[in-house]
C-alpha positions as CSV (number, residue, x, y, z in Angstrom):
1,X,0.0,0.0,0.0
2,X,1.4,3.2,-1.2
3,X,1.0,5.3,2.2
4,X,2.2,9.3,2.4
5,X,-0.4,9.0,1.8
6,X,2.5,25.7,-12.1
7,X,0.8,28.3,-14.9
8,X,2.4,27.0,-17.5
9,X,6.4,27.6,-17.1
10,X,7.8,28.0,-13.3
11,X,7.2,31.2,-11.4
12,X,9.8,33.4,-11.1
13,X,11.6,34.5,-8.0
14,X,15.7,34.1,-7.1
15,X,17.7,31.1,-8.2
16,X,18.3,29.1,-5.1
17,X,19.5,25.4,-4.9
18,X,17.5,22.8,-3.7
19,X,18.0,22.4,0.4
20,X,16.7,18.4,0.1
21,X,18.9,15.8,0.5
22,X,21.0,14.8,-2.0
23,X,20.2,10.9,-1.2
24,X,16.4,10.7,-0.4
25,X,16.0,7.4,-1.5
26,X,16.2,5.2,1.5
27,X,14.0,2.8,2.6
28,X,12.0,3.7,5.9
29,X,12.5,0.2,6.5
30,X,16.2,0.7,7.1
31,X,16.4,4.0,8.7
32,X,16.8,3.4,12.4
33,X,14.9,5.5,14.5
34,X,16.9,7.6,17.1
35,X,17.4,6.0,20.5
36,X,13.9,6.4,22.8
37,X,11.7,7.5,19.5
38,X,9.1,5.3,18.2
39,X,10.2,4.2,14.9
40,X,7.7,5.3,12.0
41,X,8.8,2.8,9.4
42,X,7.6,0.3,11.4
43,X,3.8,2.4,12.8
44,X,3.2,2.8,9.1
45,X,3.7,-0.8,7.8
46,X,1.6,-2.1,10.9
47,X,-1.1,1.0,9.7
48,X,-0.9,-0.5,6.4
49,X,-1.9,-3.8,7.9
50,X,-4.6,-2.5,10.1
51,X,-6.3,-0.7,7.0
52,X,-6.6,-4.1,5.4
53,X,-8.3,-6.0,8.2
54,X,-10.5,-2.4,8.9
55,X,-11.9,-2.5,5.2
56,X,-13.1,-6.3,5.9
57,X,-14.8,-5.0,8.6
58,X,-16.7,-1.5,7.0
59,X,-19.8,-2.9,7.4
60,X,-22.4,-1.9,10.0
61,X,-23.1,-5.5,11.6
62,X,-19.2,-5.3,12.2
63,X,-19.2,-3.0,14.6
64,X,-18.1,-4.8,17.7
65,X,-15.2,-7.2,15.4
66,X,-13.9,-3.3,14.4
67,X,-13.3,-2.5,18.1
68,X,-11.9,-5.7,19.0
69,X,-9.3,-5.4,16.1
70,X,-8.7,-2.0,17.0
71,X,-8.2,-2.7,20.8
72,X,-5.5,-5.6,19.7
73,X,-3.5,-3.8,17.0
74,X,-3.4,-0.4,18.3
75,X,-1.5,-2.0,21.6
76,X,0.9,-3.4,19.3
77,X,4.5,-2.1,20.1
78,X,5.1,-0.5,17.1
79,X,1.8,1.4,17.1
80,X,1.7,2.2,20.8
81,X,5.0,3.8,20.7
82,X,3.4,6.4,18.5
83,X,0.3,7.0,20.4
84,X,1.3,6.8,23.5
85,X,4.0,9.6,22.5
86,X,0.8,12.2,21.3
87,X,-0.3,14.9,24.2
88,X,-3.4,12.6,24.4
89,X,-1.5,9.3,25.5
90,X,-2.6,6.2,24.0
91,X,-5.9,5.8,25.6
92,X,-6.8,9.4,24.8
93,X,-5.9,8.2,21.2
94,X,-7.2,5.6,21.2
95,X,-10.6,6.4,22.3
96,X,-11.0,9.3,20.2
97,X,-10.4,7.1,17.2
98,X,-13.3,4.9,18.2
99,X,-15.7,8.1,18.8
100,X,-14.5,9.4,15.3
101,X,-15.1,5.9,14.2
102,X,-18.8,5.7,15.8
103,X,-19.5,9.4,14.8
104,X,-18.6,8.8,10.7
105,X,-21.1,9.5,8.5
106,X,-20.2,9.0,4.6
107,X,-20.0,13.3,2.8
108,X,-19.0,14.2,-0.2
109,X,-17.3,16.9,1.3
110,X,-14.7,14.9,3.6
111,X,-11.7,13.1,2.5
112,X,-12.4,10.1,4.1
113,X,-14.8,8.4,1.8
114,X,-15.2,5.3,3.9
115,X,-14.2,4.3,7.7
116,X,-10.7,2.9,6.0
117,X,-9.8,6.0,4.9
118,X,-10.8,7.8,8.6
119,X,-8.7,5.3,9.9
120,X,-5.9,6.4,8.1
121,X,-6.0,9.5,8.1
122,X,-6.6,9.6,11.9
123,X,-3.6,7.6,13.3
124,X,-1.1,9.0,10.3
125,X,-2.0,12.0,11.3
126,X,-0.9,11.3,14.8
127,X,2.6,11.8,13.5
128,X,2.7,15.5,13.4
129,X,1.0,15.4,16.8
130,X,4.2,13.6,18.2
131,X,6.4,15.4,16.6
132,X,4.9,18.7,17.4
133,X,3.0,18.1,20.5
134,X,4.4,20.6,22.8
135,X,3.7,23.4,20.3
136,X,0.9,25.5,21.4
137,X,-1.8,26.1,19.0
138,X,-3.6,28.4,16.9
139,X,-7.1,28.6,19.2
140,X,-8.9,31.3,17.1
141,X,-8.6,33.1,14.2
142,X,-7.5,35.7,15.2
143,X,-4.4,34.3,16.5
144,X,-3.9,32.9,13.1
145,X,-4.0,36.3,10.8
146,X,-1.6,37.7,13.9
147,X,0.6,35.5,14.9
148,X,4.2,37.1,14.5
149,X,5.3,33.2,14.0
150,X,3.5,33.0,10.5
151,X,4.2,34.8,7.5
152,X,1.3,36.7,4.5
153,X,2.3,34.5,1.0
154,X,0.0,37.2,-0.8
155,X,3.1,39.6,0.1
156,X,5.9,36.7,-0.8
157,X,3.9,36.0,-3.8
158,X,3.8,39.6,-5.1
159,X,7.6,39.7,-5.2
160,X,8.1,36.4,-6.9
161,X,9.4,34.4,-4.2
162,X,7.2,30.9,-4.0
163,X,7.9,28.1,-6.6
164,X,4.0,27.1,-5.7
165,X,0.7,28.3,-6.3
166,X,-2.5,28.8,-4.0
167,X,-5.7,30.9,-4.3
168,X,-7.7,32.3,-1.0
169,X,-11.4,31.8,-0.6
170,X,-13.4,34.5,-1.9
171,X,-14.7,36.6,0.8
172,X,-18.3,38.2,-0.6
173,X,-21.4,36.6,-2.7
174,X,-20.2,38.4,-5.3
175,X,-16.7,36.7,-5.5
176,X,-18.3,33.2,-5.1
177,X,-20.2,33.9,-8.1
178,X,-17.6,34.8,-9.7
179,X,-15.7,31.7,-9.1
180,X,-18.3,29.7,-10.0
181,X,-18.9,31.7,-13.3
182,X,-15.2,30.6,-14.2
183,X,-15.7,26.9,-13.2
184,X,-18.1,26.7,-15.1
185,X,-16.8,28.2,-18.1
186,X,-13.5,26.3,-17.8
187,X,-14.4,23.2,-15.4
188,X,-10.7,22.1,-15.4
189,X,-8.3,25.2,-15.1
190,X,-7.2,24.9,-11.5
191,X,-8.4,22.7,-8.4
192,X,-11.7,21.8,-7.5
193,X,-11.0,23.8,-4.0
194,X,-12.7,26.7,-2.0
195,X,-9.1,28.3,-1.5
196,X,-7.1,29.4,1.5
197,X,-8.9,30.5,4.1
198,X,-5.5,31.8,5.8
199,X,-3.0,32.3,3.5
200,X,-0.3,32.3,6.8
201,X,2.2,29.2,7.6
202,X,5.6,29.2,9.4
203,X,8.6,30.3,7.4
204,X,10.1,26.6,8.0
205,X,6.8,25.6,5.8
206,X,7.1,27.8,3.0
207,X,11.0,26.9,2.2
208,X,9.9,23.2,2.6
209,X,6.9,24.0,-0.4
210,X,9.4,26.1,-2.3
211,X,11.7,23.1,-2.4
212,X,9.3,20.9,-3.3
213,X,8.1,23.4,-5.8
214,X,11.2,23.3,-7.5
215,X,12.0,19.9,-7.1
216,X,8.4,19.2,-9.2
217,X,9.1,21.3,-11.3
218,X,12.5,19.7,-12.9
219,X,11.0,16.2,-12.3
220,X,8.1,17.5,-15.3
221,X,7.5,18.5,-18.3
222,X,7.7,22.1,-19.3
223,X,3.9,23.1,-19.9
224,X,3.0,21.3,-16.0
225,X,1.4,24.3,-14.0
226,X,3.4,25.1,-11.0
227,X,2.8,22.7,-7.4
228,X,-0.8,23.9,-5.8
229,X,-1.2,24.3,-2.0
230,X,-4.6,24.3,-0.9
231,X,-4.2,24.5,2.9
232,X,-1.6,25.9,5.5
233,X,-1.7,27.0,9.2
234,X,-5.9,27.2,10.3
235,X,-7.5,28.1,14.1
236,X,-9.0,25.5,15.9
237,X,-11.7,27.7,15.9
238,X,-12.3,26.7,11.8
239,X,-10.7,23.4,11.9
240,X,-14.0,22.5,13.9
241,X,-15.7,24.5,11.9
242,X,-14.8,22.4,9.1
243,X,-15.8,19.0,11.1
244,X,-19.4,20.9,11.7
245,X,-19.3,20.8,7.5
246,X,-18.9,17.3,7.0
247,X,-14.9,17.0,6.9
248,X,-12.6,14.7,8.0
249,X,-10.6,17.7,10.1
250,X,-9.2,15.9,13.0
251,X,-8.3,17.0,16.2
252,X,-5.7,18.1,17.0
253,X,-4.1,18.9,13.5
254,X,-0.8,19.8,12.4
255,X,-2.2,22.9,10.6
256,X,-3.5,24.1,14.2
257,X,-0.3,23.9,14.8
258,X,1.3,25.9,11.8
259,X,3.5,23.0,10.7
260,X,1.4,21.4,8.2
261,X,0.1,21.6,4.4
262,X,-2.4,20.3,2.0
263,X,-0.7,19.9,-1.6
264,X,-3.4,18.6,-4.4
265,X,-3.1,15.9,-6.2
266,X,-6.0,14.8,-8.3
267,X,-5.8,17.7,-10.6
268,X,-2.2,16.9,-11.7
269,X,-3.8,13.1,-13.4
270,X,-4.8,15.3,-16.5
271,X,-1.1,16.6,-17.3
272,X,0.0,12.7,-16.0
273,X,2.1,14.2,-13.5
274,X,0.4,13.0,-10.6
275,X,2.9,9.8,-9.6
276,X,5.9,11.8,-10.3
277,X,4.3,14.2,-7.2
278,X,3.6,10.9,-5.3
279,X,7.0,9.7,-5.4
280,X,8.8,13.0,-4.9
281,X,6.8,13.8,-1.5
282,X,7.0,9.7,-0.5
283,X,11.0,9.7,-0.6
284,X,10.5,13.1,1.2
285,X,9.1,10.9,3.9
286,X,11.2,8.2,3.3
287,X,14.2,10.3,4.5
288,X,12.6,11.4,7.5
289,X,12.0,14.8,6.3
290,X,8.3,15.2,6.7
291,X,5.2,13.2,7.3
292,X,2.6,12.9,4.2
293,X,-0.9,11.6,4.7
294,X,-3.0,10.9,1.5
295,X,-6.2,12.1,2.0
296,X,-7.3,12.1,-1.9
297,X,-7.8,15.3,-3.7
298,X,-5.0,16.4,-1.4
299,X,-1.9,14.8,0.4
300,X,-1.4,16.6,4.2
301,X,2.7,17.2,4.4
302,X,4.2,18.0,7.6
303,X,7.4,18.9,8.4
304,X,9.6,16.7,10.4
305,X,11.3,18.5,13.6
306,X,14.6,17.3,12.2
307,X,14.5,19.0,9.4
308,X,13.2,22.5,11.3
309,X,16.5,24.0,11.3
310,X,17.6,23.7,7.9
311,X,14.7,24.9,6.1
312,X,14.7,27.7,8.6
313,X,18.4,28.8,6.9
314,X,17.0,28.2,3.7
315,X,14.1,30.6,4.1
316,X,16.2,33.3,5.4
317,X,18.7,32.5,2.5
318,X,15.4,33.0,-0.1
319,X,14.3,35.8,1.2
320,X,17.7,37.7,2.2
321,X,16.8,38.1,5.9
């Protein structure tokens, strides 16, 4: 199981080499985890195993087999580790996956089409929790659009410094009918998304999307539109706001925290690019460098504490700070 999991011609902005590894290829398998850390090759493989035995249980009369599977794998070692490492512990974890579990209702709206994909996207997601636990998060949103930690892209963008694209939601009835106007009119010309709703993220995050950016762009032909972000840093005042709409916005999330991003996928099948995006953000993970969650349309990226530091230099390096 394959777990994560630019208008024509690349935008412009300074030269700056690429700050990812030169060797991302190796396996997670053989990349020991440092001494008292869970290790993650291992929590995704047994994930991979849970899913299978999860979608031979989706069905409603299954309801008490799904929580006796659940209660036996999740106290494997490998999966333990990681939940017992979240703020929550493992039985907070643990017990908020089975309310999200008992709580699922099937939306068009969410990324989780079907309780296999909830449970994925739940206990991957826990990653970013461990990693970034102890960071306080973005309550309102207000602390969002003020938080001296976070950066505008509209004012990056305007001088030509991201290698990605995004667009924000509009913000009147007029500029959603506009929008829909030019859907409608030309169905496939960007994403099927509403936008950003904050168009704010931690410096770290934007040199980790510029990378990739770049990266994405030399791995494709010349015509592919630039790399598309469709989410960054959110309150946890809108990220339940979101659950109230029918998504799959868990609790807590990385982009409450600052330190995660939505890139889309499904759009990138019509220039056949789409793989060659899989695979770039997949060794990504597989050198530790972030965490990726596929969650359809979109695959959530989060950037790995390790590799804090280093995009922190190459943001101030982009920008000349």
């Amino acid at each position: 199981m394959r777990v994560p999991s630019r208008s024509p011609g690349q935008q412009p902005g300074p030269a700056v080499a690429s700050t990812a590894p030169a060797r991302r290829r190796p396996s997670a398998a053989g990349r020991r985890p440092a001494p008292g850390q869970p290790d993650l090759g291992a929590y995704r493989a047994a994930v991979a195993e849970l899913l299978v035995e999860v979608g031979a249980l989706a069905d409603a009369p299954s309801t008490t087999a799904r929580q006796v599977l659940l209660d036996q794998r999740l106290r494997e070692p490998a999966v333990a580790a990681v939940l017992d490492a979240t703020p929550q512990g493992f039985v907070g974890a643990r017990e908020t996956l089975l309310l999200e579990m008992a709580r699922y209702q099937p939306n068009a709206r969410s990324s989780a089409p079907d309780l296999t994909a909830l449970v994925r996207i739940y206990l991957l997601s826990r990653i970013d929790v461990m990693w970034w636990g102890d960071t306080p998060a973005f309550l309102t949103d207000s602390q969002v659009n003020s938080s001296t930690d976070l950066v505008d892209l509209e004012w990056l963008r305007r001088r030509g410094l991201l290698a990605f694209r995004y667009r924000e939601q509009p913000g009147t009835l007029v500029g959603r009918g506009l929008r829909a106007v030019r859907r409608r009119l030309l169905p496939d010309a960007t994403p099927r998304t509403a936008g950003l709703m904050f168009r704010r993220t931690r410096r770290e995050v934007v040199a980790l999307l510029n990378d990739i950016g770049r990266e994405f762009s030399l791995a494709t032909p010349p015509a592919t539109p630039p790399l598309w972000v469709t989410s960054l840093a959110r309150s946890a005042e809108h990220q339940y706001r979101l659950r109230r709409l029918g998504y799959a916005a868990m609790v807590p999330s990385g982009h409450c925290l600052g330190w995660a991003a939505d890139v889309e996928m499904a759009w990138f099948h019509r220039f056949g690019v789409r793989d060659t995006l899989a695979d770039l953000l997949l060794a990504r993970q597989e050198a530790g460098e972030i965490n990726v969650v596929d969650e359809g349309q979109a695959w959530h990226v989060c950037l790995a504490p390790t590799a804090c530091r280093r995009f922190r230099r190459a943001y101030e390096a982009e920008m000349g700070v």
